[in-house]
C-alpha positions as CSV (number, residue, x, y, z in Angstrom):
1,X,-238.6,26.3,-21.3
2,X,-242.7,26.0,-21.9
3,X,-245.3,27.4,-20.7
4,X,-249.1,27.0,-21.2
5,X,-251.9,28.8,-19.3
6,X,-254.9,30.1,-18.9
7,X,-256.8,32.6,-21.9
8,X,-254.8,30.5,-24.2
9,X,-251.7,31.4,-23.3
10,X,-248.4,30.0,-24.1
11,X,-244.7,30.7,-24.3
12,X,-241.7,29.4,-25.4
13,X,-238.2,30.1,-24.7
14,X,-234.9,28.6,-26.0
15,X,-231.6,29.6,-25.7
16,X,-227.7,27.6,-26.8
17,X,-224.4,28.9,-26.0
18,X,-220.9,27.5,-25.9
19,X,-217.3,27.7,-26.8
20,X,-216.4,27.9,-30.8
21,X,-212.8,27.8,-30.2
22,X,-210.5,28.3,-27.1
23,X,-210.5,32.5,-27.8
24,X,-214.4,32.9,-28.8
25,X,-217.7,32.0,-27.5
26,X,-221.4,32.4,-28.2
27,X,-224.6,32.6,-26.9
28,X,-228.1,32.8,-28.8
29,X,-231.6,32.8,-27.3
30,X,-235.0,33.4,-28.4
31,X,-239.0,33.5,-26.6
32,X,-242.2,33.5,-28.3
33,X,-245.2,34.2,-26.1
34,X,-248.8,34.2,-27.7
35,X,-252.1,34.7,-25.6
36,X,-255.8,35.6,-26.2
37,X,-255.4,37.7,-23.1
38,X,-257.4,38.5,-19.6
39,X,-260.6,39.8,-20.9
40,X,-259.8,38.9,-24.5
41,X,-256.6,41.3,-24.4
42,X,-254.6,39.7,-27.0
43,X,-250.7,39.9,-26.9
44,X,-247.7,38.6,-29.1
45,X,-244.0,38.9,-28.5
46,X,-240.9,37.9,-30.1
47,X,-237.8,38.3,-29.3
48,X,-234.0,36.8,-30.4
49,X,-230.9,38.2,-29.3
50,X,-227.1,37.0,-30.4
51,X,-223.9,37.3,-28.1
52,X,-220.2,36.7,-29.6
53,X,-217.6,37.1,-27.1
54,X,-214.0,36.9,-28.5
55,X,-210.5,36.4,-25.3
56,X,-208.1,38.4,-27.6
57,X,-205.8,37.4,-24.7
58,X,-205.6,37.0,-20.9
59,X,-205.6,40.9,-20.8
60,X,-208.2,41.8,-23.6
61,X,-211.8,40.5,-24.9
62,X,-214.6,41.8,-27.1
63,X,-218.3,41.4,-26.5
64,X,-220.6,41.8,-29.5
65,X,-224.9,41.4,-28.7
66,X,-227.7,42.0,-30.7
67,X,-231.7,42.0,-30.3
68,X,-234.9,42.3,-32.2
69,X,-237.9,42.7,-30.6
70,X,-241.3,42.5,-31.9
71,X,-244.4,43.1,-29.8
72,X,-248.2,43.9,-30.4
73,X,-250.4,44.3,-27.4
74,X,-253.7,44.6,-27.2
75,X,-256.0,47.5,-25.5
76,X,-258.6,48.4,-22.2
77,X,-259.5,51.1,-21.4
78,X,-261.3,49.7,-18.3
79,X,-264.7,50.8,-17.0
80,X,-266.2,53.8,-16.0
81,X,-266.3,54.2,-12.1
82,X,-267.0,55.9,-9.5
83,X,-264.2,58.5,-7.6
84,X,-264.2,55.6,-4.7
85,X,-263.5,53.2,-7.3
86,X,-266.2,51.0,-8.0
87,X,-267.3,50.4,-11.3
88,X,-271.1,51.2,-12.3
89,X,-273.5,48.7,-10.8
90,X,-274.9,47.8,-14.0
91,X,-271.6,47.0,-15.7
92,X,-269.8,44.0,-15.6
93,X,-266.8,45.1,-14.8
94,X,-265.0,42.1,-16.7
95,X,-266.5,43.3,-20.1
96,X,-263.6,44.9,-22.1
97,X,-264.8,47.9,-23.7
98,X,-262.1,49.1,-26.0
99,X,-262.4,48.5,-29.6
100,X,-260.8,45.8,-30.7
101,X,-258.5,47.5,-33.5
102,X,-256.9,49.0,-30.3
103,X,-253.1,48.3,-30.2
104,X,-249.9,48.6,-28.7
105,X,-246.9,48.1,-30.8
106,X,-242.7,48.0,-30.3
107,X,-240.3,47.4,-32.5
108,X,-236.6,47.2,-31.0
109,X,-233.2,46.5,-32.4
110,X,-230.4,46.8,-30.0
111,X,-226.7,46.9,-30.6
112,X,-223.5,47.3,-28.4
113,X,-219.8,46.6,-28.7
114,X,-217.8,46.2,-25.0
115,X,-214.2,45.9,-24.6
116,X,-212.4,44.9,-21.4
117,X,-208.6,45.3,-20.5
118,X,-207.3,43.5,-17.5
119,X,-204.0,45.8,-16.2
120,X,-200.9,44.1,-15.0
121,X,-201.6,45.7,-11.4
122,X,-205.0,45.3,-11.3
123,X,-206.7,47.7,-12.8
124,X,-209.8,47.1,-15.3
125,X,-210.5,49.5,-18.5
126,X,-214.3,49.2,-19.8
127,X,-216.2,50.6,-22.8
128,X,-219.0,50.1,-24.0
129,X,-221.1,51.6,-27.2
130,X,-224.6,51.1,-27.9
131,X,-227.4,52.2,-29.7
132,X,-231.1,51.3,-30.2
133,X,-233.5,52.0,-32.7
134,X,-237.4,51.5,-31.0
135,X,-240.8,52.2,-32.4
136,X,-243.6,52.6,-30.3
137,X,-247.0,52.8,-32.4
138,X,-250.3,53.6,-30.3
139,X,-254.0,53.8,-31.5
140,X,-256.8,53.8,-28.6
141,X,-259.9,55.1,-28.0
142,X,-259.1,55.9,-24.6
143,X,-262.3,57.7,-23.3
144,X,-265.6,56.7,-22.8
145,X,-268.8,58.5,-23.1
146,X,-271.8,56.9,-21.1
147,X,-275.5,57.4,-21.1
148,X,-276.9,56.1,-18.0
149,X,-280.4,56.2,-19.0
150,X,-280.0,54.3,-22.5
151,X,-277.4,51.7,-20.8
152,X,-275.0,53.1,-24.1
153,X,-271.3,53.9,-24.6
154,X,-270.1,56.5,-27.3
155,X,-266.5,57.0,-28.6
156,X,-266.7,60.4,-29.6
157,X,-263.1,61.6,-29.3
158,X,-262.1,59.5,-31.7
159,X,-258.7,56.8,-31.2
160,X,-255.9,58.9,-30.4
161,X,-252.9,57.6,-32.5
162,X,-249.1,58.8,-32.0
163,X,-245.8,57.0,-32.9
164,X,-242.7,57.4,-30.9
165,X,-239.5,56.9,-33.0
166,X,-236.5,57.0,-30.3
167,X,-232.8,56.4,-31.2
168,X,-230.1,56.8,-28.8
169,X,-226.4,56.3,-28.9
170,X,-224.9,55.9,-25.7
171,X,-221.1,55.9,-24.8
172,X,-219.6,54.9,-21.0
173,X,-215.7,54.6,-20.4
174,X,-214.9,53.3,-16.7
175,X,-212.0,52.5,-15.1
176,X,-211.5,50.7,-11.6
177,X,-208.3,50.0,-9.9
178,X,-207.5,48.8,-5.8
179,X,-205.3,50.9,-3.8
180,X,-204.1,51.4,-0.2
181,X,-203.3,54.4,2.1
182,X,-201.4,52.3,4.7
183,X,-204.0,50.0,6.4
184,X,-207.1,51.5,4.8
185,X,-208.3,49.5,1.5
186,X,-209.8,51.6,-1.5
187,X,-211.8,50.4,-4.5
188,X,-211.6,53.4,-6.9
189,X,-213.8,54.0,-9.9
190,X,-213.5,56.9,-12.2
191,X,-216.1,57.4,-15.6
192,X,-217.3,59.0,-18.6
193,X,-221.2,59.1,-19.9
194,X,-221.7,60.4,-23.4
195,X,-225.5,60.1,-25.1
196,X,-227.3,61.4,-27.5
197,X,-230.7,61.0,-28.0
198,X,-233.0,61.7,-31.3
199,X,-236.6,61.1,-31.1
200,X,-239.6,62.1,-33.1
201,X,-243.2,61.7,-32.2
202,X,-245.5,61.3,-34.9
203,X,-249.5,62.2,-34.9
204,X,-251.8,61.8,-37.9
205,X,-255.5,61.5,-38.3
206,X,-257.4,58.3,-38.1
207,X,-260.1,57.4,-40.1
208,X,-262.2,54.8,-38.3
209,X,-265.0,54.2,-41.0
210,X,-268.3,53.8,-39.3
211,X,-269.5,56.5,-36.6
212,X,-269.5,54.8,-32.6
213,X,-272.6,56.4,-31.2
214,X,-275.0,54.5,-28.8
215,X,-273.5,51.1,-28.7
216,X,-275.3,48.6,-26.1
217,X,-272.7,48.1,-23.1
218,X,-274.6,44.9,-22.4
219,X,-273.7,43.1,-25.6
220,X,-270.8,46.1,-27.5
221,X,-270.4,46.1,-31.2
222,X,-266.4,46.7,-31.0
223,X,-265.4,46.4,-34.4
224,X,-266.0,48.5,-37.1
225,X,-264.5,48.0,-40.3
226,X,-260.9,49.2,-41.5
227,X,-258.7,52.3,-40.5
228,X,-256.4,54.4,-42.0
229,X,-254.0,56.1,-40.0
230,X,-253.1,59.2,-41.9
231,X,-249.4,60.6,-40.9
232,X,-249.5,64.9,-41.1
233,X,-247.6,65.9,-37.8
234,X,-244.2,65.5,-36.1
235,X,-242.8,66.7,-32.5
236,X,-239.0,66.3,-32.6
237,X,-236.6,66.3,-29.5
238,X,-232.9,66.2,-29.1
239,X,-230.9,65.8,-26.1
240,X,-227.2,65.4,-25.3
241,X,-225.7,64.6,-21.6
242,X,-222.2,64.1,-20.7
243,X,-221.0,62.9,-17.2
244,X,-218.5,62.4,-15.1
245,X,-218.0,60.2,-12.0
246,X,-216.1,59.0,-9.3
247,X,-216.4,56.5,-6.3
248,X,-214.5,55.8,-3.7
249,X,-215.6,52.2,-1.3
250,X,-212.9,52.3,1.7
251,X,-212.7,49.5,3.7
252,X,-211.4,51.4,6.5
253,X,-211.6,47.8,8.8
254,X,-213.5,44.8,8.1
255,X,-216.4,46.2,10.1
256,X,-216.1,50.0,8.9
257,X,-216.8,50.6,5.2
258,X,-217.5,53.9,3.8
259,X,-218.8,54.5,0.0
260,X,-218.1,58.1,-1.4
261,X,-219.1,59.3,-5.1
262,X,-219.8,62.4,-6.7
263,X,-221.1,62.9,-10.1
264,X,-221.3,65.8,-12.6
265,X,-223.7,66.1,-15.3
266,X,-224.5,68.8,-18.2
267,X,-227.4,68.2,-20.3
268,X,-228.7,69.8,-23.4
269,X,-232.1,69.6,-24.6
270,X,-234.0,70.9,-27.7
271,X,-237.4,70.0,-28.2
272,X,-240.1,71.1,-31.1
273,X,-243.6,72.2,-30.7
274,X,-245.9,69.6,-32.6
275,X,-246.0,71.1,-36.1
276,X,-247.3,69.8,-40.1
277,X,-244.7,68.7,-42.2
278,X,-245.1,71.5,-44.5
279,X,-244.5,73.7,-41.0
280,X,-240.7,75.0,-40.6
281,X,-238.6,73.2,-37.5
282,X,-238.6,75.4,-34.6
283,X,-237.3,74.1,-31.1
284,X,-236.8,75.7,-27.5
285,X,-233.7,74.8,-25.5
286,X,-232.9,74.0,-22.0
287,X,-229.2,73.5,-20.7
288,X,-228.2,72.2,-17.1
289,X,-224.8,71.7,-15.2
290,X,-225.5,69.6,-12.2
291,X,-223.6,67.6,-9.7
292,X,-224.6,65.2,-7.6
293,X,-223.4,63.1,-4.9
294,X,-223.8,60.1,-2.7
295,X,-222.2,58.5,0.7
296,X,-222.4,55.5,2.3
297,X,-221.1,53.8,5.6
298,X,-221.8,50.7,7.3
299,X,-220.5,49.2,10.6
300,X,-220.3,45.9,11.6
301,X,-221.2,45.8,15.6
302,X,-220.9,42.0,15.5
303,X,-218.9,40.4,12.6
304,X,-220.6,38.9,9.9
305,X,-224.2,38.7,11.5
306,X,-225.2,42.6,12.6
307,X,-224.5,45.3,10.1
308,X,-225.8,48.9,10.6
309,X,-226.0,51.5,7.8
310,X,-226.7,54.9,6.7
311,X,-226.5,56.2,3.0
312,X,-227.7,59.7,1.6
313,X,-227.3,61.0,-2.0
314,X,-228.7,63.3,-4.2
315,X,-230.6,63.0,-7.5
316,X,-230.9,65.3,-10.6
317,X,-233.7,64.9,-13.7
318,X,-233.9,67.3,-16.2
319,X,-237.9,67.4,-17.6
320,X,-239.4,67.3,-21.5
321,X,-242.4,68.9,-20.5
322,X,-243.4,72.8,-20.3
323,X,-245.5,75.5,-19.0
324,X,-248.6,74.9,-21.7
325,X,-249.4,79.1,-19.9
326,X,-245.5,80.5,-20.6
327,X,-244.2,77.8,-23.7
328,X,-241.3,77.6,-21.3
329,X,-239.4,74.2,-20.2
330,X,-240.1,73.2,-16.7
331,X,-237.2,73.7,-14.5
332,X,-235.4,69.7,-14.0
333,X,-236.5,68.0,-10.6
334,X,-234.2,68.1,-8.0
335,X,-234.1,65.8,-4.8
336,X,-231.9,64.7,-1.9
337,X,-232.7,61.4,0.2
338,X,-231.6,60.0,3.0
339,X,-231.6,56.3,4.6
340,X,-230.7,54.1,7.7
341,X,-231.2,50.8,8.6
342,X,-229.9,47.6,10.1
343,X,-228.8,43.7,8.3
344,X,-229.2,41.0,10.6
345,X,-227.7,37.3,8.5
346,X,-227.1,34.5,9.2
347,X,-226.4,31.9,6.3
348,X,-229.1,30.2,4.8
349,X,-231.0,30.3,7.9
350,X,-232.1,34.0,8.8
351,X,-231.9,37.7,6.9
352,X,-233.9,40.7,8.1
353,X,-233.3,44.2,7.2
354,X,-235.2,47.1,8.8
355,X,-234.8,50.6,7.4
356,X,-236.0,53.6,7.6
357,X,-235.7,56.9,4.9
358,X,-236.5,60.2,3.8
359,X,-236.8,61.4,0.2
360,X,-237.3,65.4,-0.7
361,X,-238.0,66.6,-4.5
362,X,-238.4,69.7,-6.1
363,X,-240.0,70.9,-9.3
364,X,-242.3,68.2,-9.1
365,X,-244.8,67.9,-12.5
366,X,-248.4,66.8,-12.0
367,X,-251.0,66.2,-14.3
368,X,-251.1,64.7,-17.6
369,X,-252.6,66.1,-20.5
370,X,-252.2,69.5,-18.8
371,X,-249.6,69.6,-16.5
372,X,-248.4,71.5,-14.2
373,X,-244.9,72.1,-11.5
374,X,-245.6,72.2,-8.2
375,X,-242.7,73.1,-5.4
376,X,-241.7,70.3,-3.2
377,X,-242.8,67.0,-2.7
378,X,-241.4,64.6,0.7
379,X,-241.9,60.6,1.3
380,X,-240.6,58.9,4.3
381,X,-241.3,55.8,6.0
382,X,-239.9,51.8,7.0
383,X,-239.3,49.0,5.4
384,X,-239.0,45.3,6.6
385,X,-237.6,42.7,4.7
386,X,-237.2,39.2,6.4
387,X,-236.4,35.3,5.2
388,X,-235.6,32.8,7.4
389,X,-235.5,28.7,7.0
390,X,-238.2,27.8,9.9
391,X,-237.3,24.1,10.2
392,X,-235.7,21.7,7.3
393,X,-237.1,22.3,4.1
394,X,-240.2,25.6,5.5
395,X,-238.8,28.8,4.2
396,X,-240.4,31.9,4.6
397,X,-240.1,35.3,3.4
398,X,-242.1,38.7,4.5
399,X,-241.9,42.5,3.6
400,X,-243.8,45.0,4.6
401,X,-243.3,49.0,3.7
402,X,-245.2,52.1,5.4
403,X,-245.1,54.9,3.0
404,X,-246.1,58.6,3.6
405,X,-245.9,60.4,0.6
406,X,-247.5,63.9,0.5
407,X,-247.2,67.2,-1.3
408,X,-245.5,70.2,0.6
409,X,-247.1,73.5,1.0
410,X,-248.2,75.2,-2.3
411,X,-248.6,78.4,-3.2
412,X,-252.2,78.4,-4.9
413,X,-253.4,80.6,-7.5
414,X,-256.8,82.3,-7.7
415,X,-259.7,79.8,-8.3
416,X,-257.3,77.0,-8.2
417,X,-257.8,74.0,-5.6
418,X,-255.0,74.1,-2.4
419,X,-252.9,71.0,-3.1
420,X,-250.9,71.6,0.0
421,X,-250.1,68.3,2.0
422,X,-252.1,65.9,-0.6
423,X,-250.9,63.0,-1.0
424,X,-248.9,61.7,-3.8
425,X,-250.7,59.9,-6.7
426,X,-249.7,56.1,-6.8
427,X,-248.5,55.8,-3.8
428,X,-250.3,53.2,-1.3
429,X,-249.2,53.8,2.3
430,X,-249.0,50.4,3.4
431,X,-247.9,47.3,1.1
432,X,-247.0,44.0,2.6
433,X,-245.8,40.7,1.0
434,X,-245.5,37.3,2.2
435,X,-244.5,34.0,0.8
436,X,-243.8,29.9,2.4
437,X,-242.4,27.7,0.7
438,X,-242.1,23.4,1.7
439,X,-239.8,20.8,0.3
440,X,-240.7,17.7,2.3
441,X,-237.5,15.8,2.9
442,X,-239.4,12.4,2.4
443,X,-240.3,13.0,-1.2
444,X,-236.7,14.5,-2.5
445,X,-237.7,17.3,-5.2
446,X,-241.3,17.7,-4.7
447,X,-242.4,21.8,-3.4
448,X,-245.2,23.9,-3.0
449,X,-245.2,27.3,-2.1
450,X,-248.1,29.9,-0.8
451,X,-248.0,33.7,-1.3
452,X,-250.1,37.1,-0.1
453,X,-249.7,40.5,-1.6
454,X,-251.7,43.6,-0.2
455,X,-251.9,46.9,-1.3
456,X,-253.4,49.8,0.1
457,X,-255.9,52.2,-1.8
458,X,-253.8,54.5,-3.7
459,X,-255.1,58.3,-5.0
460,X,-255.3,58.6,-8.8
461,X,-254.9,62.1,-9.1
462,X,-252.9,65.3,-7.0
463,X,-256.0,66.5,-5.9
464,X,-257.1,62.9,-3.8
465,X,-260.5,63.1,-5.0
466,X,-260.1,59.4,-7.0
467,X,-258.7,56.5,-5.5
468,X,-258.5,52.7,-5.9
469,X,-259.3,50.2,-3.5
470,X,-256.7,48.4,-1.2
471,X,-257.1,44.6,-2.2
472,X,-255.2,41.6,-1.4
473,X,-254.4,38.7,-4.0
474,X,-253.1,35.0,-2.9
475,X,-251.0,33.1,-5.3
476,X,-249.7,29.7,-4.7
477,X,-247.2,26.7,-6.8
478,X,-246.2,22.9,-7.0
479,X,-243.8,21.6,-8.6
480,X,-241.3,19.0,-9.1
481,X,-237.2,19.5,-9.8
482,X,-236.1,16.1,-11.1
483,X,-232.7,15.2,-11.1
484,X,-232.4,15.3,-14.6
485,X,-232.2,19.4,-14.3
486,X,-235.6,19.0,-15.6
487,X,-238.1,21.3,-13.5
488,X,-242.5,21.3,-13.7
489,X,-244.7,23.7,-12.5
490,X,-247.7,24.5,-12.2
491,X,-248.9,28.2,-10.8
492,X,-251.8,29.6,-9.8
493,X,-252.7,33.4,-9.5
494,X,-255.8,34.8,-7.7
495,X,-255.7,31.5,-6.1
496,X,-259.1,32.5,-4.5
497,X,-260.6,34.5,-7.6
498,X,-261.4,37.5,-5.4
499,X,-262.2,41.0,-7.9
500,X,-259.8,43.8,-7.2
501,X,-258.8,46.9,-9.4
502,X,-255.1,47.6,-9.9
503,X,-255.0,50.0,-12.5
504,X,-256.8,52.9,-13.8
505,X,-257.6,56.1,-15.9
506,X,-258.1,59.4,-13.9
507,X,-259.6,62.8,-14.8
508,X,-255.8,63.4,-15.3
509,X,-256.0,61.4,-18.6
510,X,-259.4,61.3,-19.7
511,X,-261.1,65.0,-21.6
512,X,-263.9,65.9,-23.7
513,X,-263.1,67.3,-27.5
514,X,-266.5,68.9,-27.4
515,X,-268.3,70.8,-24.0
516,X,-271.4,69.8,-25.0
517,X,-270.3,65.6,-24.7
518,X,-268.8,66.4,-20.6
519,X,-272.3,65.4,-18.8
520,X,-271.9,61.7,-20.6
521,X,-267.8,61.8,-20.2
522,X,-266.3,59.5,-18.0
523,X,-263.9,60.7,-15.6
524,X,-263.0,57.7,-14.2
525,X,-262.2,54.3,-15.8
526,X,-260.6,51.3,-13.9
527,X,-259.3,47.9,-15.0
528,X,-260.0,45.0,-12.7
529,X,-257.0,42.9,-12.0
530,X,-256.8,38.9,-13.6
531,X,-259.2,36.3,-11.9
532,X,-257.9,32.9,-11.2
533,X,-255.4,31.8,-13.9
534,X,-253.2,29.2,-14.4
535,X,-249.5,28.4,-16.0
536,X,-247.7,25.3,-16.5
537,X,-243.9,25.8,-17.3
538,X,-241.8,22.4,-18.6
């Protein structure tokens, strides 16, 4: 597979597999993707990955995989905007800002060994070991400082630079077997989840040669010579969780299924304080036993077209972040949620599900660089999902969601703004999708396709006072399948190049080092989504 695009883009993607022999097989792929980037946002990928998988005998195989991933991304910090979300008049708000030494890099290597055994009654035995070793490396000047009057930008915090070193070692053991208690059909699965996790968080000074005062936002001076990232701090964590499960799916009829499950979980966490190198290791511990649950059952009024559901389970997150008052660990988010809904299907001509649900958490963490946890938090709302074949060779497919996600009542502290019944950061209230696609039977092969997707504005921060605007983006395709399996495509995104802003940088993220630099601090920086781009995959 091929691909060329717009901003210089292009990507490449191969992959081989096959039978060695009669008891081992193979399968190797690798993808290459280099682009100059939506407002000169560079990025390079790579990635290769190896599978072996060796049939011992009928009743036992091994799978061996491995993968290596190297990324570099470039960096925006967007524009800075207004708290309804427009970016200053006098900027362009498709000028990219950041400095262009900026970057985002990942390293990843990836390892597992599975084994499978096939029991003479049925029964299947899994496990599975992995492990990963992935560096995340970070430098950016994320914050701006503007002078209105002189038309200049400043970086006077300075690029904030950590690296995130994270290896885990995971373990799962499952085993699934079919019984019956007389007429009523069970699938039963019983499990084991061991991890461990090690990461460390490295921080260091960066020297960044020439001082970035009073550059011209008309016509920036982005580069600045070389840096030297200087490595003198380390925050180290450690966590262990162990679980264990079970799941039950009945088939009480072929119209009445019920799902049961239940899971315990105890986790373990240690985490350090940032500290020099020189400093001594000091950590705080949090431990957690937690079970969990979830149930399912569905009904089939009429066979195989109308099935009506309902499903509720409970959910269990133990937090890395604490109380920067106390030192302590926040307590680990806690939730229940709750769903119902009706399937209409009929094949390859109609599918529509309509669902409703309600989702409660507690211990809910806000903020950023100072955060903070709050007591409950609630969403509810519907979804609508629907695809249907309109007349030979028109497809069509819809969703839309309603979404009311708000903050319960909070107990508020002196001087401290009342959060109660906010709404939740990120959350749009109404989304809603669409997509047609025609294959004209007179030219056998030949499609093109037309798609909507609209977004409502969203608040940036607990406290509602930043928000992007809702926007709606078209996107359409052509292509041809010949009959060689050999597919071309051509798509097109922003189809009518219409600005919008889809991500962003609130007063959550963004802070002064100095007092003195808050009047020229932006609070507010968004990034405007691509304008009209194109791709051409072989």
């Amino acid at each position: 597979k091929f691909t060329i695009g717009s901003y210089n883009t292009y990507n490449a993607m191969v992959g081989v597999g096959g039978a060695i022999s009669d008891k081992l097989g193979y399968r190797i792929d690798a993808g290459l993707t280099n682009t100059k980037g939506f407002k000169g946002i560079e990025e390079k990928t790579m990635n290769v990955s190896a599978m072996l998988r060796y049939d011992v005998n009928h009743k036992n195989n091994f799978e061996f995989f491995a993968q290596y991933n190297d990324d570099k991304y470039g960096a925006d910090a967007g524009v800075p905007a207004t708290n309804d979300g427009r970016p200053y008049s006098w900027i362009n708000p498709m000028i990219n800002l950041s400095d262009h030494r900026d970057y985002l890099k990942n390293k990843k290597s990836e390892f597992y060994i599975k084994y499978k055994h096939r029991f003479d009654f049925g029964g299947n035995l899994n496990y599975k070991i992995s492990y990963y070793d992935d560096t995340l490396d970070y430098v950016m000047d994320e914050v701006l400082f503007v002078d209105n009057a002189t038309k200049t930008l400043s970086r006077k915090n300075g690029p904030f630079f950590f690296k995130h070193v994270t290896k885990p070692l995971t373990g799962q053991l499952d085993f699934d077997f079919k019984f019956n208690t007389g007429s009523v059909k069970h699938k039963m699965l019983l499990g084991n989840l061991f991890s461990y996790l090690d990461r460390k968080t490295f921080y260091g000074n960066v020297h960044d040669g020439e001082s970035k005062l009073n550059i011209p936002i008309q016509n920036p001076i982005l580069d600045f010579g070389a840096r030297h990232i200087e490595e003198n701090k380390v925050k180290e964590m450690e966590e262990i969780v162990t679980g264990f499960y079970v799941q039950d799916w009945i088939e009480i009829t072929d119209r009445i299924k019920v799902l049961l499950g239940g899971r315990y979980d105890y986790f373990d966490g240690a985490y350090g304080d940032k500290r020099a190198f020189s400093d001594p290791k000091s950590m705080k511990r949090g431990s957690y036993g937690n079970f969990t649950y979830r149930g399912a059952i569905s009904v089939q009024p009429i066979k195989d077209f109308m099935t009506l559901y309902v499903s509720t389970s409970s959910f269990f997150k133990p937090t890395r972040s604490h109380d920067y008052k106390t030192g302590k660990l926040f307590d680990p988010e806690r939730g229940n949620q709750i769903e119902a809904g009706i399937k209409i299907e009929k094949t390859d001509e109609l599918n529509v599900t309509l669902s409703g649900f309600y989702i409660e958490k507690k211990n809910l963490i806000i903020g950023h660089y100072v955060r903070k946890q709050i007591g409950k938090a609630f969403s509810r709302g519907i979804e609508v999902d629907a695809d249907a074949e309109i007349t030979k060779g028109l497809y069509a497919k819809v969703g839309y969601a309603l979404t009311d996600a708000f903050l319960g009542r909070q107990d508020v502290e002196a001087g401290a703004v009342d959060l109660s019944h906010n709404k939740t950061p990120w959350t749009p209230k109404h989304s809603f999708n669409a997509w047609v696609n025609y294959e004209p039977h007179f030219v056998k092969g030949f499609g093109l396709g037309l798609g909507m997707f609209y977004t409502d504005k969203t608040y940036r921060t607990e406290k509602n006072d930043q928000i992007l605007p809702a926007y709606t983006v078209f996107n359409g395709t052509i292509y041809y399948q010949a009959k060689n399996n050999v597919r071309l495509g051509l798509n097109v995104e922003n189809l009518f190049n219409r600005s919008y802003y889809n991500n962003a940088l609130s007063s959550n993220d963004l802070y002064s080092n100095e007092p003195a630099d808050e009047i020229y601090q932006a609070t507010y920086q968004i990034n405007p989504g691509r304008n009209r781009n194109y791709k051409l995959t072989i």
